[in-house]
N, C-alpha and C positions, 0 to 999 in steps of 0.2 A: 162272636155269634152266640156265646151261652152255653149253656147245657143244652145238647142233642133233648132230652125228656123236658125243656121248654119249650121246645120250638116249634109253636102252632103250626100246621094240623099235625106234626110231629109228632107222636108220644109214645109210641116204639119205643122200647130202651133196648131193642137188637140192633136199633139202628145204628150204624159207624159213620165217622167223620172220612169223606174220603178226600181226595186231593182236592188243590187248587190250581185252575188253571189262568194265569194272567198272562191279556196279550197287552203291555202296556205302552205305552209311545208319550216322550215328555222332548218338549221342541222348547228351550228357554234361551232367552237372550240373542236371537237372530237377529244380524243387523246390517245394511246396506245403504251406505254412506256415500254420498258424494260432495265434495265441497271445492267452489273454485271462488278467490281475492284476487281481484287485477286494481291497480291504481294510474291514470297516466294526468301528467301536469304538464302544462306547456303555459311559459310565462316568458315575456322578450320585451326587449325597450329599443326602441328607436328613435335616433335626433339627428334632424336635418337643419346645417345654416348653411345658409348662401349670402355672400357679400358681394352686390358693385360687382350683377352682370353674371356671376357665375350661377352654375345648377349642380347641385345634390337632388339621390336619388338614390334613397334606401327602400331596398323589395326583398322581402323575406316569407316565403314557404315554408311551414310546415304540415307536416301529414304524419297521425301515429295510430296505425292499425293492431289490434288488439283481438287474437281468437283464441277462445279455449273453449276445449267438449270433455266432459266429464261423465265417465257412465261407471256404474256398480252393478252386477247383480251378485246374487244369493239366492243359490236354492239346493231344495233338499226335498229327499225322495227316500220315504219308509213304506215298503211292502212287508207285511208279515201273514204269513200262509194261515189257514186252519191249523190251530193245535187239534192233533189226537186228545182219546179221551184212555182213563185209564184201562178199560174193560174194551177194545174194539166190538166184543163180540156181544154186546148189549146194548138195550138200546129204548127209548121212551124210560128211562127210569126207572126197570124194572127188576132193580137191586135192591137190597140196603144201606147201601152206602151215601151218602149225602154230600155231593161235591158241590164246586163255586165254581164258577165260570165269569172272569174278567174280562172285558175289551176295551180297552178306554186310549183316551190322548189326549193331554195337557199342553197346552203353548201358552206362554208369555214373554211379552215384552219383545214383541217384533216390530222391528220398524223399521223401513223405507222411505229415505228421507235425500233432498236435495238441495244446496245452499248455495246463493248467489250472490257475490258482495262485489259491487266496481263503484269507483269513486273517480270525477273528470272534473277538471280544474284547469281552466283556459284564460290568463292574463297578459297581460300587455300597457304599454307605457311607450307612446307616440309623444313627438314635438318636434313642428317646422317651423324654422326661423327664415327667414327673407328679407333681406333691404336694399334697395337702391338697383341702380342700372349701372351700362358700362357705361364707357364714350359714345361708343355707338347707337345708345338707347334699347339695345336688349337689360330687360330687368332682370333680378336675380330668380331664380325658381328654387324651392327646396318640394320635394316628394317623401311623403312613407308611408308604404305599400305593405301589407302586414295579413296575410292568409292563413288561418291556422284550421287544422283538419282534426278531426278525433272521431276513432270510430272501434266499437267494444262488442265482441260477439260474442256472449254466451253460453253454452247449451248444455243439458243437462237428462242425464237418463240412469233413473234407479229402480231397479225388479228386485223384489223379494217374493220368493214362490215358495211354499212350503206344502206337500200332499204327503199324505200316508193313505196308506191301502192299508185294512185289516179285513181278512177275508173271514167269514163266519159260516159256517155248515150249519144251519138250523134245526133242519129234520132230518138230516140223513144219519141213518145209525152208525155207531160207531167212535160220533164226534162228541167233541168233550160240551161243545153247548146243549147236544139231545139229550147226553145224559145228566147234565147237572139240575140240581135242584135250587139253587138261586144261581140269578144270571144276571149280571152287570153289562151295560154297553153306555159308555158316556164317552164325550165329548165338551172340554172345559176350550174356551180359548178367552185369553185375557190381556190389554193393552198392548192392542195390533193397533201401529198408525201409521200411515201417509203422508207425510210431510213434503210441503216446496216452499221455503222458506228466501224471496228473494227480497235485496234493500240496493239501492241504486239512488247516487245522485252527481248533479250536474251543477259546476255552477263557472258562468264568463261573466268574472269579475264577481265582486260582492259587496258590501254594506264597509266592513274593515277597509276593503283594496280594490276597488273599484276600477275598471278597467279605463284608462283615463289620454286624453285627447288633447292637443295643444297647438293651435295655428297664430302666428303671429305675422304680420307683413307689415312695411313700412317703405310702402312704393314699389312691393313686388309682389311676388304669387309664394303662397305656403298652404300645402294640400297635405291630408292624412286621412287614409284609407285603408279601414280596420273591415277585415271577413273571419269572423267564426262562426264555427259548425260541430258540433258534438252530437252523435249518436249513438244510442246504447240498444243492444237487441238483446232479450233476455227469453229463451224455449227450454221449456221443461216437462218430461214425461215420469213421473212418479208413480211406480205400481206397486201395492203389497194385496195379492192374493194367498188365500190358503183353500186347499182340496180334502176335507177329513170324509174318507168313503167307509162307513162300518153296513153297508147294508147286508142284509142276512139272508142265504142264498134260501129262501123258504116258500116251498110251495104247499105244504101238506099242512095237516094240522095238529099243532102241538097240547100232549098236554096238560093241564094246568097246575103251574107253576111262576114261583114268583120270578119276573122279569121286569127290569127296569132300565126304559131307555133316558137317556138323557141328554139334551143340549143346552149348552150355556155358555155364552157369549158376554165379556163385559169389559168396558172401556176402550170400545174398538174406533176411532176417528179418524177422518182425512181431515188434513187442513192446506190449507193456500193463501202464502201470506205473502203482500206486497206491499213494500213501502218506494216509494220516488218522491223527489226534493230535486228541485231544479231554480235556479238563484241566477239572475244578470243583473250587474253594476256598470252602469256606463257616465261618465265626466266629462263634458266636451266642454271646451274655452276656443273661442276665435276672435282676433282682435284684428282691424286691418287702421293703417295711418296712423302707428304707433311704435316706437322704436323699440330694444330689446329687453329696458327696465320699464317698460306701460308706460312710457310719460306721449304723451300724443306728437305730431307733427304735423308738417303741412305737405306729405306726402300720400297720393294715393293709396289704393295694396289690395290685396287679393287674399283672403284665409278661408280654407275649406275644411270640414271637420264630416267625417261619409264613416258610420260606422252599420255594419247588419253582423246581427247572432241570432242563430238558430240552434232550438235543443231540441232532439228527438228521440221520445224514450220512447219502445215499446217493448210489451213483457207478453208472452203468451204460455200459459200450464194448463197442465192437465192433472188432475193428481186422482187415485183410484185406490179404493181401498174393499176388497173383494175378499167373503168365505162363502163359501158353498160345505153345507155340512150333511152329508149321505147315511140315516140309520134306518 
């Protein structure tokens, strides 16, 4: 602060340096984290021959259910009363003495953040073979029957709350803010963020391994019946709020002296980010009136190749990134 005999309108040299009164509040490195990785694969091969009248009949189910809830919070709660002043019993300044009066609170680097990562991978590998009939003229039948289920839920919930209360007496005497002669009240807050950071993908069958089909008859029936179904539900609720209350219990009128309020705010952001990739490979081959090496005959035949995949992704967030600052 200088020399007391610098200090504009100052120039008393009776005057004394009296106390310091600091109410300070420092919130760094809050943090509320949630993070959930699921992976499910389901891959299966299936091969049906029938020879001269007989029947195969391969049917396979699968179903793979997948739930996770992920929630974080953090929070934190500073109250701090009026400080007294050194002199209760004076009051407007009307000493020599020259005090400071502090109120401040600093936060950095709070963050509220939520991550979703699932990965689904659904293959398969069919082939009916069929030939000939009996004695009796039943032909041969081959089936494959092939259901696959997949289903990935989600959810996601992260609070971060961060309030301080600093309570200020203004004008009423006694208080160390009525009597001081420089008065400080700020409020810094810096790299507050909101994060929901989700990546999801699907793939039945793909470009390398393609989900693949194979019917072959030669004077009989060979059928393959492929069902996938994948779906992924991705909910997310992300909050970072903060509450900084400095206001000054002040009705009367003060007076004049130096006072300086301050708010500042910097590098505060919400974000919400989504990535989805969803991938099907399908290979179907049906040959009918051909034996087991493709050379042709002069037998009828029957080959069926029935494939459906469905992918359904959906993602829904919320993400908030909230101060409210009271001087």
């Amino acid at each position: 602060m200088g020399l007391i005999s610098s200090q504009y309108p100052f120039t008393d040299p009776g005057s004394l340096m009296g106390g310091i009164r600091a109410q300070r509040v420092q919130l760094e490195g809050l943090q509320s984290d949630a993070f959930r990785s699921a992976a499910q694969s389901q891959n299966t091969g299936q091969a049906a021959r029938a020879f001269s009248g007989a029947s195969v009949t391969n049917v396979n189910a699968q179903d793979a259910n997948l739930t996770q809830v992920a929630s974080s919070s953090a929070e934190k709660f500073v109250t701090i009363d009026a400080v007294s002043a050194t002199n209760p019993a004076t009051a407007n300044f009307d000493f020599n003495y020259l005090q400071r009066y502090i109120a401040g609170a600093e936060a950095s680097d709070l963050l509220a953040r939520g991550a979703l990562n699932i990965a689904q991978d659904q293959g398969g590998d069919q082939s009916a073979f069929a030939r000939l009939m009996d004695f009796d003229g039943n032909v041969s039948t081959a089936f494959n029957d092939l259901d696959q289920m997949a289903q990935a839920n989600q959810v996601v919930d992260a609070d971060l709350n961060a309030t301080v209360v600093n309570t200020t007496l203004a004008d009423a005497e006694g208080q160390a803010f009525n009597q001081a002669r420089f008065r400080d009240i700020t409020v810094c807050e810096e790299d507050k963020s909101a994060q929901a950071i989700f990546t999801s993908g699907q793939r039945q069958g793909h470009t390398a391994a393609p989900v693949s089909q194979v019917a072959v008859s030669d004077g009989a029936d060979a059928d393959n019946t492929l069902e996938q179904m994948a779906v992924i539900n991705q909910n997310g609720t992300v909050n970072a709020s903060a509450l900084f209350d400095f206001r000054r219990n002040e009705v009367g009128i003060l007076s004049p002296r130096t006072t300086e309020l301050l708010a500042w705010m910097k590098n505060n952001s919400a974000i919400n980010s989504s990535a989805a990739s969803q991938e099907q490979g399908l290979v179907q081959s049906a040959a009918g009136g051909v034996n087991e090496d493709g050379q042709q005959t002069e037998n009828d035949g029957s080959a069926q190749n029935l494939a459906h995949s469905t992918a359904i992704n959906t993602e829904h967030t919320t993400v908030e990134n909230e101060q409210t600052i009271l001087i």
